[in-house]
C-alpha positions as CSV (number, residue, x, y, z in Angstrom):
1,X,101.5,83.8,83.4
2,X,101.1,81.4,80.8
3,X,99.2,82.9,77.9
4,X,96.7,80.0,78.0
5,X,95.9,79.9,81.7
6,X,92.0,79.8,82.6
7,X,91.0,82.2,84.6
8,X,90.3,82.1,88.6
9,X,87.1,84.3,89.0
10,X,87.0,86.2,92.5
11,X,84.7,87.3,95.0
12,X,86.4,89.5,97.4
13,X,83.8,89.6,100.8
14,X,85.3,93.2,102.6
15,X,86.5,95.9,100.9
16,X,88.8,98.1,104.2
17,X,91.9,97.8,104.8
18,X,92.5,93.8,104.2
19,X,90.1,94.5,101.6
20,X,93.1,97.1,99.8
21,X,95.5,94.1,100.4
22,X,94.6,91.6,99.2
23,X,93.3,93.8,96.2
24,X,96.8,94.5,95.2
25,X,97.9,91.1,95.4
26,X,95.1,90.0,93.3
27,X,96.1,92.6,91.2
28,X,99.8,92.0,91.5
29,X,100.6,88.5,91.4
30,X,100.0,87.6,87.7
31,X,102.1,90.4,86.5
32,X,105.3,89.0,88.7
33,X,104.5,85.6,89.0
34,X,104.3,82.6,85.9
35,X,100.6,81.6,87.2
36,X,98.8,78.4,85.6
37,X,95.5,79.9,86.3
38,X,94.9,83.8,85.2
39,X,93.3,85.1,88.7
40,X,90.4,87.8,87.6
41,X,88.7,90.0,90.0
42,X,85.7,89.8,89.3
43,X,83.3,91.2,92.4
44,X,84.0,93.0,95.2
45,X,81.1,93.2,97.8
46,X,80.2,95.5,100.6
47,X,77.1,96.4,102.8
48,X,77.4,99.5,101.7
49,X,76.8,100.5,97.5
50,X,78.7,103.4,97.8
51,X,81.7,103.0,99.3
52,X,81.9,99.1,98.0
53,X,81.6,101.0,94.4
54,X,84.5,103.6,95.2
55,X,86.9,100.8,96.7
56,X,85.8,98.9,93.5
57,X,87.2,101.8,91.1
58,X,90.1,102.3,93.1
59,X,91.9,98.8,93.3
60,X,90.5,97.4,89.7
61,X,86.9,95.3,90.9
62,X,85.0,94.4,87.5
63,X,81.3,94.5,89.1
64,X,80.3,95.4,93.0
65,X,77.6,93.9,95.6
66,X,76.1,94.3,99.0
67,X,75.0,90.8,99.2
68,X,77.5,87.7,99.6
69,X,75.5,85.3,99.3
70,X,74.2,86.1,95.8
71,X,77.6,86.2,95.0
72,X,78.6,82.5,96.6
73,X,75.3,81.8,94.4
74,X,76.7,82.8,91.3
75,X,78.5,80.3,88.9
76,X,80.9,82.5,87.3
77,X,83.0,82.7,90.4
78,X,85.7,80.3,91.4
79,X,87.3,81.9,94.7
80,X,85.4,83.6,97.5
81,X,88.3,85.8,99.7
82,X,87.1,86.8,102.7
83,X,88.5,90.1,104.7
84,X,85.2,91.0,106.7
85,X,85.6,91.0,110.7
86,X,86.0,88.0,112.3
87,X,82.3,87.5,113.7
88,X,81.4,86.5,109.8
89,X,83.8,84.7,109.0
90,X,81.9,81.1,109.9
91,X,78.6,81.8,108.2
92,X,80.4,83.1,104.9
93,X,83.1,80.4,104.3
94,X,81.2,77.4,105.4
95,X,78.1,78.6,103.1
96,X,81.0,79.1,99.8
97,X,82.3,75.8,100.7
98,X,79.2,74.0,100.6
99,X,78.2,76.0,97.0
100,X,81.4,74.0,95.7
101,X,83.6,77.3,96.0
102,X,87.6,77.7,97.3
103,X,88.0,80.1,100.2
104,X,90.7,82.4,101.7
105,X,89.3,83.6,104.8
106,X,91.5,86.2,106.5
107,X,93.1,85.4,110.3
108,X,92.4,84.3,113.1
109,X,90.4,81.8,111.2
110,X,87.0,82.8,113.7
111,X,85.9,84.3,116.9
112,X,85.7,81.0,118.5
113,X,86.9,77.4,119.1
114,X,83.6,76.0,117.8
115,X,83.0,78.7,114.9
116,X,86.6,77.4,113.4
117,X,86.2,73.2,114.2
118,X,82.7,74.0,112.1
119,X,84.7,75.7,109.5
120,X,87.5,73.3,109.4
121,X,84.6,70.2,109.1
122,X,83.2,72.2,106.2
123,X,86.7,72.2,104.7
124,X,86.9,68.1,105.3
125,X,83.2,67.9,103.7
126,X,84.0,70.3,100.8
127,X,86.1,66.9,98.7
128,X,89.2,66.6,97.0
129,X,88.7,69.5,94.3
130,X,87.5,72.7,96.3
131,X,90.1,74.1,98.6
132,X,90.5,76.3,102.2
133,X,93.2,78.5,103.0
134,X,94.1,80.8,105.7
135,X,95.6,84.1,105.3
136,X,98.5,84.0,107.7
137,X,100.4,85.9,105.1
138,X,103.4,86.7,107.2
139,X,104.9,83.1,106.6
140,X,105.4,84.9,102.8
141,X,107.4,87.3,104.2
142,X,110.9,86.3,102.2
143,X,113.2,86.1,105.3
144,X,110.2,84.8,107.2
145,X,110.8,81.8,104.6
146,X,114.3,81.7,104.7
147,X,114.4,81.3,108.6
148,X,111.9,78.4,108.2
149,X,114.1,76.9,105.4
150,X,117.3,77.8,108.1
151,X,115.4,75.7,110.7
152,X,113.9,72.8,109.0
153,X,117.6,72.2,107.5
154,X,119.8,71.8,110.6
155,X,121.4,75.4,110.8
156,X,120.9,75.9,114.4
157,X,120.8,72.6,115.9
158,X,117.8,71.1,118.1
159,X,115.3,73.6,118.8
160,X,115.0,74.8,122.3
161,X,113.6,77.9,122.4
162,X,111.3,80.5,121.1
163,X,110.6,84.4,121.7
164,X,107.8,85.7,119.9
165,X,106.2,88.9,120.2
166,X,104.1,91.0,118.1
167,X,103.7,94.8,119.3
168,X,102.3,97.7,118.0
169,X,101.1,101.0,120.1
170,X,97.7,102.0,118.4
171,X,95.7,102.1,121.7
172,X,98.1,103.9,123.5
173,X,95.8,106.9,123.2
174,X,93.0,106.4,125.6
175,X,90.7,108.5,123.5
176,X,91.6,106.4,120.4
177,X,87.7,105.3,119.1
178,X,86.5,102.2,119.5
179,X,86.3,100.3,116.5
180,X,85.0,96.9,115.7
181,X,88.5,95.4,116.4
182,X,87.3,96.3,120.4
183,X,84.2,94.4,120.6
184,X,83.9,90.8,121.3
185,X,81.1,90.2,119.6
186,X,82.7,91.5,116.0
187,X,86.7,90.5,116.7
188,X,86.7,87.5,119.2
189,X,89.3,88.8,121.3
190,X,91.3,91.9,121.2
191,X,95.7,92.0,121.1
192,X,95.4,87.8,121.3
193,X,94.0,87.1,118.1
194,X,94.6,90.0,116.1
195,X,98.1,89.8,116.8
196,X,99.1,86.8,119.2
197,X,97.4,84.5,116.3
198,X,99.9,85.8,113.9
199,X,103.3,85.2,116.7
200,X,101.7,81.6,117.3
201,X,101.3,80.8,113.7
202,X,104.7,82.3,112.5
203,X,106.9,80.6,115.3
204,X,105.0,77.3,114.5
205,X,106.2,77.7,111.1
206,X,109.8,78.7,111.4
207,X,110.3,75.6,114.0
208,X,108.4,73.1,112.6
209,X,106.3,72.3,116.2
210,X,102.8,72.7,117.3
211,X,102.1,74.2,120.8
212,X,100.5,71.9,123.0
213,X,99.9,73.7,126.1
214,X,100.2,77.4,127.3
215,X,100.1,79.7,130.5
216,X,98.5,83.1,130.0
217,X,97.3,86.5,131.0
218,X,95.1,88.8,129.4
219,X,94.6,92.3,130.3
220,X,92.7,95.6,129.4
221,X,94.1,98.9,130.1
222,X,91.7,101.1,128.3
223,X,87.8,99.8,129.5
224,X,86.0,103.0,127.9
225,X,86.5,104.9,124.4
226,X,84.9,107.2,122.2
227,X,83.0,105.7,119.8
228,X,83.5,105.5,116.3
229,X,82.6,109.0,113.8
230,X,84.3,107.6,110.7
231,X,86.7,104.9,110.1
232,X,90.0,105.1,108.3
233,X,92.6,102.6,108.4
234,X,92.6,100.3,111.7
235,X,91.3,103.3,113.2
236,X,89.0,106.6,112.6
237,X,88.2,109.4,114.6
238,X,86.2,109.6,117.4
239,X,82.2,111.2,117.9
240,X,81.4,112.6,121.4
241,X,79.6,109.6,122.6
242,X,81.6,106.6,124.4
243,X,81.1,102.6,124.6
244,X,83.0,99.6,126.6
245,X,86.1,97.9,125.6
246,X,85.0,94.2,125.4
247,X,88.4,92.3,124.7
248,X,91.9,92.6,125.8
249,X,94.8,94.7,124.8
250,X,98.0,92.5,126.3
251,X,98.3,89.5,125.9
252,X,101.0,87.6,127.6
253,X,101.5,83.6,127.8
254,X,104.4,80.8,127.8
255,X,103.8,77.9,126.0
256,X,105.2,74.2,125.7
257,X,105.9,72.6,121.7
258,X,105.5,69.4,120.7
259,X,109.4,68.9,119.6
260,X,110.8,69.6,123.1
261,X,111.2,73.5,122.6
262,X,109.8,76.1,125.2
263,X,108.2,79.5,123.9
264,X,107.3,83.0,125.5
265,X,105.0,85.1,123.6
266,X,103.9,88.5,123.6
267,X,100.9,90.3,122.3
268,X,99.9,94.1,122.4
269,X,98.7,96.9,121.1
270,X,99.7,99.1,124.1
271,X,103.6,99.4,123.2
272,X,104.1,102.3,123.0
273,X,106.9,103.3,120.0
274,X,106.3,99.9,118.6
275,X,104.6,100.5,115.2
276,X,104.6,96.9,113.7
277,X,107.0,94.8,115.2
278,X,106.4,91.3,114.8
279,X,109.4,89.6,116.1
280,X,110.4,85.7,115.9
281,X,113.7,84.6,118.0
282,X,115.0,80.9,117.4
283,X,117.4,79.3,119.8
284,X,118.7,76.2,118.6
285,X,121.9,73.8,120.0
286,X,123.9,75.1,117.2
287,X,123.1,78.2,116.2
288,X,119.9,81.0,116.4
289,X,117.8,83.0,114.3
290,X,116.2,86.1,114.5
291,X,113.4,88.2,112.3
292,X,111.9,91.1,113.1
293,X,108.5,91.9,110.7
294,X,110.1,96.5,111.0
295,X,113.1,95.3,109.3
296,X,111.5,92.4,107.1
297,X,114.1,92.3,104.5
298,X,117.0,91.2,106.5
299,X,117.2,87.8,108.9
300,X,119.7,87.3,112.0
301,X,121.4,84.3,112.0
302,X,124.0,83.2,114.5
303,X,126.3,80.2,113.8
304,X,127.6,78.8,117.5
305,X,130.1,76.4,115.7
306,X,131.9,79.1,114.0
307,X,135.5,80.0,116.2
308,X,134.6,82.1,118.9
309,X,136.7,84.9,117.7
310,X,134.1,85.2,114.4
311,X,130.8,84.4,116.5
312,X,128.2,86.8,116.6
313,X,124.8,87.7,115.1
314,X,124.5,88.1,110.9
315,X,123.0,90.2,109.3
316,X,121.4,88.0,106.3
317,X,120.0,90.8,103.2
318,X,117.0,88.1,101.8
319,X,117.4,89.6,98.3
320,X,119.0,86.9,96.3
321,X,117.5,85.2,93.3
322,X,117.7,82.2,95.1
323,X,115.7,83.0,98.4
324,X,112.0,82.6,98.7
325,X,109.8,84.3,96.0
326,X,112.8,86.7,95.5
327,X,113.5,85.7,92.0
328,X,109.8,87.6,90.2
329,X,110.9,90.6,91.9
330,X,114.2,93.2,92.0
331,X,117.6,93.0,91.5
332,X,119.6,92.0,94.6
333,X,119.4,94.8,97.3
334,X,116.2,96.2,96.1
335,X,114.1,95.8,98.8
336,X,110.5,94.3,98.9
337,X,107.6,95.7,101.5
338,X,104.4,94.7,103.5
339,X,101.8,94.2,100.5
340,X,104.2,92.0,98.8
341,X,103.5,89.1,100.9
342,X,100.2,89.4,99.8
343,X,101.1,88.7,96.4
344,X,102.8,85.7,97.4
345,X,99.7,84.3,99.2
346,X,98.0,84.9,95.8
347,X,100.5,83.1,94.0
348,X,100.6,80.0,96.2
349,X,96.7,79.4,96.7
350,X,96.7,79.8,92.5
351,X,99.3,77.0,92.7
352,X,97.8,74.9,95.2
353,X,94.1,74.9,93.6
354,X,95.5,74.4,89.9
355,X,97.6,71.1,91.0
356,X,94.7,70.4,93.0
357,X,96.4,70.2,96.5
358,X,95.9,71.1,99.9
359,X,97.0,75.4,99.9
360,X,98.9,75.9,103.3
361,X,97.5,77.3,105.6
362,X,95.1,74.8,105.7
363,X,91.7,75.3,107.8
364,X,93.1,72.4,109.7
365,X,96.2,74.7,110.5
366,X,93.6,77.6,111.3
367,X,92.3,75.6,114.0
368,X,95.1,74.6,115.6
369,X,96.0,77.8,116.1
370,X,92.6,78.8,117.4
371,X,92.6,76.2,119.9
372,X,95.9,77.9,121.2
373,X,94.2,81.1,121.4
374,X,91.3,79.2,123.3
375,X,93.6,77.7,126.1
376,X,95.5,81.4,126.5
377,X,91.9,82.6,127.0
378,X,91.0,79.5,129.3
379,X,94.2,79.8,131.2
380,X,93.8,83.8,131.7
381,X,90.2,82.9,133.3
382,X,91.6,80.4,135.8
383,X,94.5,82.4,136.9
384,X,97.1,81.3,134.5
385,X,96.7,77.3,135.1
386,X,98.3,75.7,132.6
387,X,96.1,74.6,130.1
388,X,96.3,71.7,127.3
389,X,95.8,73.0,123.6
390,X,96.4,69.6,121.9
C-alpha cells in the first residue's frame, strides 16, 4: 500500500458469517495488496450490542453500532458493506447511496426482481463519483479468473455449452433448524438464490454471455424443521418447537445464452456428500474447461487440437506469478483458500473507487442475474414453460 494513500472508512452492516469474511479481507487486503486508498474499518454494526461488540474485538472493528442508519448518516465513513440477509438489502443500500456513500451489498443482490431494479436505479441516480458493487466473490477465485481469461482468449473455440452446478448437503438432515436462510420473507428463495445466483453469475463470467431465457423446477424436500435455539455458522442447533419451510431446496433449470451457447444448471442444498462444490464446465469447438470451487486451486483444461494420442483433460496448478491475483501471495505451489477471494474483492472495489470507475460487479450485473433467478421462479410456477429473462 502506498505510504500516502487516504484512507477508505467502512461500515460493515452484519456481523455472521459474511460478516467474518469480509472482515478478513478488509483486514487482509492492504497487507498483500499495493492499494491507492488505505481501507480502515471503522464500524461494525449489529442489532444486537453484545454480540456486534464481541465480533467487533474479534476481527479488528474500531467502534460498534445497532443502528445503520446513523451510521450511513455519519460523514467519516466512505464505504457501507452490507452482509445482512437478503430481505434488507434494498432499504440499506439505496438509503447509503442516496447519503453519497459506495456500497458492496453481498449476493443475490435482493429478494426480488423489483427490490434489485430499485437498487440498480439508485446506483444510476447515485453519479459518476459514488460506486455499487456486488459481492459475487467467486469470480476472484484465481482459476475461476484464469478460465475466464482461457475463454475470452480463443482456447476452446466457440462456446457451446455450459454445466453449472453448485451443491452442498446442509439440509440433508431433516431436523436441521430452520434458519433465516429458510424463510421467504428474510432470504428470497432458498437453494436458487443462495446458490443458483452464484452458478448463473460464475458461468456468465467465464463465457462472456448473458442468459436470456430459462426452463426450471424448484422443489422442497424438507416442508417442516425445528426452529432455531442458537445460530452458529449457516446453521445452529435446534429448540423443541418447529416452523414451515418457505423456499426451495433444489433447484433445477436449462437455460439459453445470448452468444449461441446452451447451459444446464443445478442448485441444492440436498446433496448429500457434497460439501461445497461449485462446479463450472466449458465446452467450446476447440477445446473445454473445467473448475470445480472443492479443488479451487487447480483448473481443467482440454486442448481438442492437440494429436489425439496426447488429448485429454489438464490439470492446470493456478499458482504462477503470472495468473490472477497470484503474484501478492505464495511461492508457486503454495496454495490459496476460500477467504482469499475475499481479499481480492477488497482489492478491486479499492481500485475501482480510487480511479473512479465502475467496480464489477456492477448493480446492473446484480440485476441481470436476478431477473434470471425471477424467470427460473416464473417458469417453476407455470410448469417449466420457458420463460424470457432478457
Amino acid at each position: 500500500m502506498h505510504n500516502d494513500a487516504p484512507p477508505l472508512r467502512i461500515a460493515l452492516i452484519g456481523h455472521g458469517f459474511m460478516g467474518a469474511a469480509h472482515s478478513q479481507g478488509w483486514r487482509v487486503a492492504p497487507r498483500f495488496h499495493d492499494l491507492p486508498a488505505r481501507p480502515e474499518m471503522t464500524l461494525l454494526v449489529g442489532r444486537n450490542a453484545r454480540g456486534v461488540e464481541e465480533s467487533a474485538r474479534k476481527w479488528g472493528w474500531e467502534e460498534t453500532a445497532t443502528d445503520w442508519r446513523a451510521a450511513i448518516a455519519r460523514d467519516d465513513i466512505d464505504v457501507i458493506d452490507i452482509v445482512t440477509p437478503g430481505g434488507s438489502h434494498a432499504e440499506i443500500a439505496i438509503a447509503a447511496l442516496e447519503a453519497g456513500k459506495h456500497v458492496l451489498c453481498e449476493k443475490p443482490l435482493a429478494n426480488t426482481l423489483e427490490e434489485a431494479e430499485a437498487m440498480a436505479a439508485a446506483a444510476d441516480r447515485a453519479g459518476n463519483n459514488v460506486f455499487a458493487m456486488v459481492g459475487f466473490t467467486y469470480r476472484r477465485v484465481p482459476a475461476a479468473a484464469f478460465a475466464r481469461d482461457l475463454v475470452h482468449s480463443g482456447a476452446i473455440g466457440e462456446v457451446r455449452q455450459v454445466r453449472a452446478a453448485y451443491l452442498q448437503d446442509w439440509l440433508v438432515d431433516a431436523d436441521a433448524p430452520l434458519t433465516w436462510r429458510l424463510q421467504k420473507e428474510s432470504a428470497g428463495s432458498g437453494a436458487l438464490g443462495d446458490l443458483g445466483a452464484h452458478a448463473v453469475d460464475l458461468s456468465q463470467f467465464i463465457t462472456g454471455q448473458k442468459i436470456t431465457g430459462v426452463s426450471g423446477i424448484l422443489n422442497t424436500f424438507v416442508h417442516e424443521r425445528p426452529l432455531l435455539a442458537e445460530a452458529s455458522g449457516l446453521a445452529g442447533t435446534a429448540s423443541a418447537e418447529r416452523g414451515s419451510v418457505t423456499v426451495d431446496d433444489l433447484a433445477l433449470f436449462s437455460g439459453r445464452f445470448d452468444g449461441g451457447a446452451v447451459g444446464s444448471f443445478e442448485a441444492t442444498r440436498m446433496s448429500t456428500g457434497r460439501k461445497n462444490a461449485l462446479r463450472v464446465e466449458v465446452a467450446g469447438s476447440t477445446g473445454a474447461i473445467s473448475f470445480d470451487l472443492e479443488n479451487m486451486n487447480s483448473l481443467g483444461f482440454y486442448d481438442a487440437t492437440a494429436p489425439d494420442t496426447r488429448q485429454g483433460f489438464t490439470n492446470i496448478m493456478v499458482t504462477e506469478p503470472s495468473h490472477p491475483y497470484m503474484s501478492a501471495w505464495w511461492p508457486t505451489g503454495h496454495i490459496l483458500g476460500y477467504e482469499h477471494g475475499f481479499a481480492h474483492q477488497a482489492k478491486d472495489f479499492v481500485e475501482a473507487i480510487t480511479a473512479n470507475r465502475q467496480p464489477e460487479p456492477s448493480f446492473a450485473d446484480g440485476l441481470q442475474v436476478q431477473k434470471v433467478l425471477n424467470g427460473v421462479e416464473r417458469s417453476a410456477e407455470a410448469d417449466s414453460i420457458w420463460t424470457k429473462t432478457i
